[in-house]
C-alpha positions as a printed Julia matrix, in Angstrom:
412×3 Matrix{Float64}:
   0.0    0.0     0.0
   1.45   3.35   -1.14
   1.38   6.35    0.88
  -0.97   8.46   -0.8
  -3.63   4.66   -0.4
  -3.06   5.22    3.6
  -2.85   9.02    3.88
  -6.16   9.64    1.67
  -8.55   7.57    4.11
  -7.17   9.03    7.4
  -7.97  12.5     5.84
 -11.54  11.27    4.69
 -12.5    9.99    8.17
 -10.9   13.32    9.8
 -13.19  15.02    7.9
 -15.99  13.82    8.79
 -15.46  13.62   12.16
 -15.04  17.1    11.96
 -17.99  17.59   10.17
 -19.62  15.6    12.56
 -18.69  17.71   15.49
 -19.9   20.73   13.83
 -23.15  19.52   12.99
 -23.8   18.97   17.27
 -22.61  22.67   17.32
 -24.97  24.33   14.67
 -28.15  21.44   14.99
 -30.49  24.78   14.13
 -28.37  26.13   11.03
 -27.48  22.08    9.87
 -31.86  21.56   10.43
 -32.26  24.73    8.04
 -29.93  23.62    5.46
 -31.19  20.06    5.21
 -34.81  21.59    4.46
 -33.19  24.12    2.08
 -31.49  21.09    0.41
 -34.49  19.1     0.48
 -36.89  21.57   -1.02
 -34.4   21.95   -3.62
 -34.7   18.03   -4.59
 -38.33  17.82   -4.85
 -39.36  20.95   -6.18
 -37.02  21.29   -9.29
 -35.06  17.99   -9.59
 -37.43  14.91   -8.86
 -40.05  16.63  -11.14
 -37.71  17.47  -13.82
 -35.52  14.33  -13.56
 -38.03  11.82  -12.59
 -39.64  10.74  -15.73
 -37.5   11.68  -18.16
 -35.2    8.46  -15.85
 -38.33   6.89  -16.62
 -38.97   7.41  -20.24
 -35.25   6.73  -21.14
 -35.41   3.18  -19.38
 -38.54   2.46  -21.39
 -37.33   3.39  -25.03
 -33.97   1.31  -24.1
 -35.99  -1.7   -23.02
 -38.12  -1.08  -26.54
 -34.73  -0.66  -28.53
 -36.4    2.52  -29.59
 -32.38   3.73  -29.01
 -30.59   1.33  -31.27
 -33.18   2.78  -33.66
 -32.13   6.27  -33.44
 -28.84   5.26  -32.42
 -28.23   3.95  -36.14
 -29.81   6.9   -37.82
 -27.66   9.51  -35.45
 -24.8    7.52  -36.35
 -23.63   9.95  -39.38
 -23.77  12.95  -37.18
 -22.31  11.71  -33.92
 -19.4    9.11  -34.98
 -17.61  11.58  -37.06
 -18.56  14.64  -34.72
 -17.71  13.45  -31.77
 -16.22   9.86  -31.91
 -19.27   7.87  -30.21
 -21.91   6.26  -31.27
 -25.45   7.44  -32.74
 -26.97   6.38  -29.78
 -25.15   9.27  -28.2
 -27.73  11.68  -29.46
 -30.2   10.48  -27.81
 -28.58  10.85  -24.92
 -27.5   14.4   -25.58
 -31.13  15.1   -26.39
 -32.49  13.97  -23.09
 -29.68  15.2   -20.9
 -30.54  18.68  -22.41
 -34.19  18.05  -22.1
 -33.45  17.07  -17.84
 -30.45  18.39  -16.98
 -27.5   16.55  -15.14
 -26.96  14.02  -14.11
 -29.01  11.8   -16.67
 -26.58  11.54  -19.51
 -24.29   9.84  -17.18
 -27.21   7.57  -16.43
 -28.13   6.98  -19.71
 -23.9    6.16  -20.58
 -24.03   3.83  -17.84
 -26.92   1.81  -19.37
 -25.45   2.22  -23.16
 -22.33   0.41  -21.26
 -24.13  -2.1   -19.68
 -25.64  -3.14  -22.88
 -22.34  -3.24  -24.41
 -23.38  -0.2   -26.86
 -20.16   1.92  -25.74
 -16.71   1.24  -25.11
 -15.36   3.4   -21.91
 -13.07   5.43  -23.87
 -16.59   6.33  -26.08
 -18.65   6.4   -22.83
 -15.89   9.17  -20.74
 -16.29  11.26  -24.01
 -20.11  11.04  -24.02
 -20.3   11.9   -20.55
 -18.1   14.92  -21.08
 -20.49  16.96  -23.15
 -24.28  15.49  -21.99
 -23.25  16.61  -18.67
 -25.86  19.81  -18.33
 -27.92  21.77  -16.81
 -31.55  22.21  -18.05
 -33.53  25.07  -20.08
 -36.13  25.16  -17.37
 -33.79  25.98  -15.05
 -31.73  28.14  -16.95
 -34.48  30.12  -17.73
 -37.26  29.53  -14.94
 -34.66  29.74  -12.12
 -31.48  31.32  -12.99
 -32.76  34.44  -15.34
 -36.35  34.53  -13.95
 -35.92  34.11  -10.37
 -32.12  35.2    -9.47
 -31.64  37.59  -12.44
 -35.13  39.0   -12.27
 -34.67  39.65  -16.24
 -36.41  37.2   -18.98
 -33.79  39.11  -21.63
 -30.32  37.61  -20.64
 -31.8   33.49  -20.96
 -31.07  33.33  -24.69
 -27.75  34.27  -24.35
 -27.12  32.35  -20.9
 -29.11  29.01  -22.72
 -27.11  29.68  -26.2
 -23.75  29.61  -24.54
 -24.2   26.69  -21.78
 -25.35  24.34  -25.39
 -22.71  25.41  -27.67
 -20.0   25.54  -24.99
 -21.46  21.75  -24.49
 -21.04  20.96  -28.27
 -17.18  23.0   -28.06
 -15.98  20.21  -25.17
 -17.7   17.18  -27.45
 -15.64  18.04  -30.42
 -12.72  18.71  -28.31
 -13.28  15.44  -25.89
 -13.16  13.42  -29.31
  -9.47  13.51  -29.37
  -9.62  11.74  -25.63
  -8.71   8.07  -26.18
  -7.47   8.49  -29.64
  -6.01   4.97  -29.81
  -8.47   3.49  -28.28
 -11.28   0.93  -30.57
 -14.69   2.16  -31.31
 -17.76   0.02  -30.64
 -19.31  -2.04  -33.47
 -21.2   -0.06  -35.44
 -22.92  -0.8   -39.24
 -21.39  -0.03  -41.85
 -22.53   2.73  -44.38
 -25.85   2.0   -45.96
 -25.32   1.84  -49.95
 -29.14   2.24  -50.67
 -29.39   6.06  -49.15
 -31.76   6.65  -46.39
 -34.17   3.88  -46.9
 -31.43   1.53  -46.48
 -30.18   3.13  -43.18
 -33.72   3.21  -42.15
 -34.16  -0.24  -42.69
 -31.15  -0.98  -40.69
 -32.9    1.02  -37.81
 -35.97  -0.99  -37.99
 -33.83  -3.98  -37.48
 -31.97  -2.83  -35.03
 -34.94  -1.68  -32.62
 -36.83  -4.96  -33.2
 -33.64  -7.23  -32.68
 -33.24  -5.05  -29.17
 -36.19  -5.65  -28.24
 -36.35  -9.52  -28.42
 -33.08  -9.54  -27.03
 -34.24  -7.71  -24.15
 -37.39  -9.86  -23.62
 -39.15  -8.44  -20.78
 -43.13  -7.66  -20.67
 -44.36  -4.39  -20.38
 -45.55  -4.82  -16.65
 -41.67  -5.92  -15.29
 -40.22  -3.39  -17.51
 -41.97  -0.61  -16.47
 -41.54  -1.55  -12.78
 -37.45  -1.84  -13.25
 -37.8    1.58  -15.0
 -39.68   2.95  -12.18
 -37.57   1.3    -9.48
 -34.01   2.06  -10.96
 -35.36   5.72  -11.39
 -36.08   5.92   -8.03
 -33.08   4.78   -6.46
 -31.01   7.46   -8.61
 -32.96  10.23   -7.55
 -32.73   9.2    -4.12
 -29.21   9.08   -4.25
 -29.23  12.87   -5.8
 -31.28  13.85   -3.36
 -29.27  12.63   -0.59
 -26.05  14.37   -2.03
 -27.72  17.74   -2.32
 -28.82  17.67    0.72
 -25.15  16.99    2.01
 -23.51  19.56    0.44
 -26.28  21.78    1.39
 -25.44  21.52    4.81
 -21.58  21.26    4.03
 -21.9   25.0     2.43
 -23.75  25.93    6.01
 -21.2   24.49    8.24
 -18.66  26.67    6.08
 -20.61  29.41    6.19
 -21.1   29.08   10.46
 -17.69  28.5    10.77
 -16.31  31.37    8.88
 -13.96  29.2     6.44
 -15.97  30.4     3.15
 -14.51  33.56    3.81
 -11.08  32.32    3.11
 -11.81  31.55    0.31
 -14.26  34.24   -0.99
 -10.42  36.27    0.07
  -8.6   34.11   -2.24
 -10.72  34.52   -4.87
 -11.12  38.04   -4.72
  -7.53  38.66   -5.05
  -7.52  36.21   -8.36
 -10.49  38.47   -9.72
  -8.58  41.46   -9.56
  -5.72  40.43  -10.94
  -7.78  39.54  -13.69
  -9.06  42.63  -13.98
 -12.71  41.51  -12.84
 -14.99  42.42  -10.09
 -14.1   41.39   -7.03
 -17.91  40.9    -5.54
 -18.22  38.16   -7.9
 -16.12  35.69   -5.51
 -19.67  34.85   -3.76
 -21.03  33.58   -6.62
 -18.16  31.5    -8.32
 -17.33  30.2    -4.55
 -20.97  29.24   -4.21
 -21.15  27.54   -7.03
 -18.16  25.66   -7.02
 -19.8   23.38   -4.56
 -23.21  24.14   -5.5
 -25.18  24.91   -8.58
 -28.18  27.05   -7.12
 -26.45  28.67   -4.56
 -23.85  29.94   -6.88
 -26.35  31.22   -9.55
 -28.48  33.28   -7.09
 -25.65  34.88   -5.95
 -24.56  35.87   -9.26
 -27.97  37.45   -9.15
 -28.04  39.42   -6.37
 -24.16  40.7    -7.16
 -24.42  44.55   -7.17
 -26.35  46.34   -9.6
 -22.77  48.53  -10.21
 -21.4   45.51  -11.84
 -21.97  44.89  -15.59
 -24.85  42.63  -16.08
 -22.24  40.87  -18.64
 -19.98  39.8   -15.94
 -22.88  38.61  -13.59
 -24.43  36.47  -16.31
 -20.83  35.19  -17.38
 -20.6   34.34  -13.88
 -24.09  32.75  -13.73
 -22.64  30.53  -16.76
 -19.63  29.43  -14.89
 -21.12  28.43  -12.52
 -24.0   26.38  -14.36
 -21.23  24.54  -16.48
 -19.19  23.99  -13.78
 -21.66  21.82  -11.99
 -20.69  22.22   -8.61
 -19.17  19.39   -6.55
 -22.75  18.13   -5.47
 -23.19  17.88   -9.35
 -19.72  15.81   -9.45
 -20.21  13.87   -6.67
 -23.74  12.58   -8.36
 -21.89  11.68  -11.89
 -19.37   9.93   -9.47
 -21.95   8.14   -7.81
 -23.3    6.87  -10.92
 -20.36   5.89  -13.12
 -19.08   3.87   -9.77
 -20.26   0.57  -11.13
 -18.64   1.2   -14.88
 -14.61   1.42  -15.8
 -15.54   4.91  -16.64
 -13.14   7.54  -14.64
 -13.79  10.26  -13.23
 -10.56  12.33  -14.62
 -12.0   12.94  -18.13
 -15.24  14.08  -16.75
 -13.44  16.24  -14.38
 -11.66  17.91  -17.33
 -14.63  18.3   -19.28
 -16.01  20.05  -16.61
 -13.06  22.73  -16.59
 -13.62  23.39  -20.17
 -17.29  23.25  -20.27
 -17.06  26.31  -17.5
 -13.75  28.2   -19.42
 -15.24  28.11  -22.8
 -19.35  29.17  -21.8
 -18.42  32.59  -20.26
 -16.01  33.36  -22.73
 -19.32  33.07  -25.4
 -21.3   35.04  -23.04
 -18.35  37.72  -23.63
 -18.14  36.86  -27.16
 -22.05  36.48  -27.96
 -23.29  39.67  -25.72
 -22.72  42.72  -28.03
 -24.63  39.95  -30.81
 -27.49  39.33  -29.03
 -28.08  41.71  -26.35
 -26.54  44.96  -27.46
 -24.99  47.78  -24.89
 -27.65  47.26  -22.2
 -30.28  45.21  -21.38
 -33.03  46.08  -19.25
 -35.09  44.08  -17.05
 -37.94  42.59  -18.83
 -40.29  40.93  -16.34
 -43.07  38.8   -17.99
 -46.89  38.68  -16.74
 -47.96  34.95  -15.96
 -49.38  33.87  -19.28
 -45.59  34.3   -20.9
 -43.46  32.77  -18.36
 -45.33  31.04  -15.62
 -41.37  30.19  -14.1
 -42.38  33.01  -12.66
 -40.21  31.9    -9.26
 -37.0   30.1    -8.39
 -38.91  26.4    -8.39
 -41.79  26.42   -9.69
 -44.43  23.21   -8.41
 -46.2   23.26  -11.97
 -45.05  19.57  -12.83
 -47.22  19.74  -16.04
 -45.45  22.79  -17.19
 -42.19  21.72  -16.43
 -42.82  17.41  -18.17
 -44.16  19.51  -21.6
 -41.42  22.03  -21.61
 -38.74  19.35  -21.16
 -40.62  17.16  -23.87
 -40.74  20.12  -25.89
 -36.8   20.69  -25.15
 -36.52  16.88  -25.96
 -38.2   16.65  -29.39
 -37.06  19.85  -31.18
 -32.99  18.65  -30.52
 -33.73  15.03  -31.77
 -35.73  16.34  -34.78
 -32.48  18.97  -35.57
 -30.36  16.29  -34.93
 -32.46  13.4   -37.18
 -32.15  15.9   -39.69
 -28.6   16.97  -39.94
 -27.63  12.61  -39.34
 -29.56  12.65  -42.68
 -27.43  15.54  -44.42
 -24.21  14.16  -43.18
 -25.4   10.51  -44.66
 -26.49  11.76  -48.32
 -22.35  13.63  -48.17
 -20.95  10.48  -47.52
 -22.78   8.53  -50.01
 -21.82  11.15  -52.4
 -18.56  10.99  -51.4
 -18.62   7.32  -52.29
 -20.02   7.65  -55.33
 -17.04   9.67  -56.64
């Protein structure tokens, strides 16, 4: 056993026995925090994550993914160096928001539909946060201004799409996963293939309707549970640092990086926040001071929404635990996801929102996100079906472009 192997434990269980001992000093503030953390999970996560877990397990079972999988194929093998089936999970993952892409990778895995090398780079870009709260939350709630979502929504996807094509070059050596070859007959061919492919899953899955629903329903569960149980952790880590006055070393640190860089200082709250947690960070990037450039605040805001926070990690960690899939290429991902998506913010803002941009607060029959969580369920299933359906359409389509190129190509 190395040194790091014994060293590494005895700093874990210090830890938390510190940890511990500050939770029997602060029982009020650790009580509060725990309910804070616990709102957080059922009124925006298990509703938005909940049956999309659901849905995903159910078009798996029905091989309705090895039938998109194989028409996706011409977009996302030579985009990003995994299989088509990869779409699908990008188009869900956008659709719910983290951490059900890494779900979803696990499960392609399982089924022996991804290599690891395929499944670390998958993970690396479907790792994101969702429109609803982007735009409910984040610009709605915190931000109090409907204007600055496009730009914070445009930026989190494409900085998404940026790490895919970069993660492609992780694993270079590496094989790919079977995947058909290139249909000669032109769509109908490929769609063929597809058909095949969905009804050859499903018979070699084999379960009835009734057990597979049941599995869905129970896997699902368990996740969210687990997510659950890690917000609420952190949540009432980021109190304990908060009671005990440690945050502020750090909000210090920070500061003094900021102005080196020539940025506002008061921003420290928010990227410090969000470093270990995803809400917490993006409300205080709204309520930074109304001197500060709304460009910085929302760059900020994106930051912190790409970063993930370590609650965010710690849930993709949980997850990939029982596949060879490591955490280090996800953990890189992460760094560019949240360099590259406030750098667009920069780079997008005189585009798309001009000099200024004023508050633009929306009656009820426009944007019923109205608050930080919203408890509409309904709204937030048909918004994240909506979410869901226009990216696979988009994507469907430009599979079908890149096809009819290469069977041109072939042809000369």
């Amino acid at each position: 056993m190395t040194a790091p192997q014994r060293v590494i434990p005895l700093l874990i269980t210090l830890a938390l026995l510190v940890f511990c001992s500050l939770m029997a000093l602060y029982p009020a503030e650790t009580w509060h925090a725990s309910v804070r953390g616990l709102s957080i999970w059922w009124d925006v996560l298990f509703p938005s994550l909940f049956p999309f877990l659901v849905l995903s397990e159910l078009l798996l079972g029905f091989g309705i993914v090895h039938f998109l999988g194989t028409l996706l194929n011409p977009l996302m093998r030579p985009l990003f160096r995994v299989p088509g089936s990869g779409g699908f999970v990008f188009a869900v993952s956008c659709a719910s928001g983290y951490p059900t892409g890494a779900k979803l990778t696990a499960q392609l895995w399982e089924q022996k539909l991804v290599t690891r090398e395929e499944g670390e780079r998958l993970v690396a870009f479907t790792t994101s946060s969702d429109p609803i709260f982007m735009i409910g939350a984040v610009s709605v709630g915190f931000f109090h201004n409907t204007s600055i979502a496009p730009i914070l929504v445009a930026s989190h996807y494409a900085a998404a799409i940026f790490v895919g094509v970069l993660m492609r070059f992780h694993g270079r050596s590496s094989p790919a996963s079977s995947a058909a070859p290139v249909a000669q007959g032109g769509h109908r061919g490929r769609f063929m293939r597809a058909i095949y492919a969905m009804h050859n899953a499903r018979q070699a899955d084999g379960r009835a309707f009734g057990e597979l629903l049941r599995q869905a329903v129970a896997s699902s569960l368990r996740l969210i549970i687990i997510v659950g149980g890690l917000v609420v952790f952190f949540s009432v880590i980021m109190e304990l640092l908060v009671q005990t006055g440690w945050l502020g070393v750090l909000y210090s640190l920070t500061e003094q990086g900021l102005q080196l860089a020539g940025l506002p200082p008061s921003l420290s709250h928010s990227l410090v926040g969000g470093l270990f947690e995803v809400t917490l960070g993006a409300k205080e990037a709204g309520a930074t001071a109304s001197s500060i450039p709304l460009v910085f605040k929302v760059a900020a805001a994106s930051f912190v929404l790409s970063w993930g926070g370590l609650s965010v990690h710690a849930q993709i960690m949980s997850v990939l635990s029982s596949t060879p899939m490591r955490y280090a290429p996800f953990l890189l991902a992460r760094a560019l996801h949240a360099a590259i998506a406030p750098l667009l913010v920069v780079l997008l803002w005189p585009l798309l929102m001009g000099s200024t941009a004023s508050p633009a607060f929306l009656d009820h029959a426009l944007m019923p996100l109205t608050t930080a969580y919203s408890s509409d369920w309904k709204l937030i299933g048909l918004t994240g079906i909506r979410v869901f359906s226009s990216i696979l359409v988009l994507m469907l389509c430009l599979a079908w472009i890149g096809s009819q190129l290469m069977l041109k190509r072939g042809k000369k």
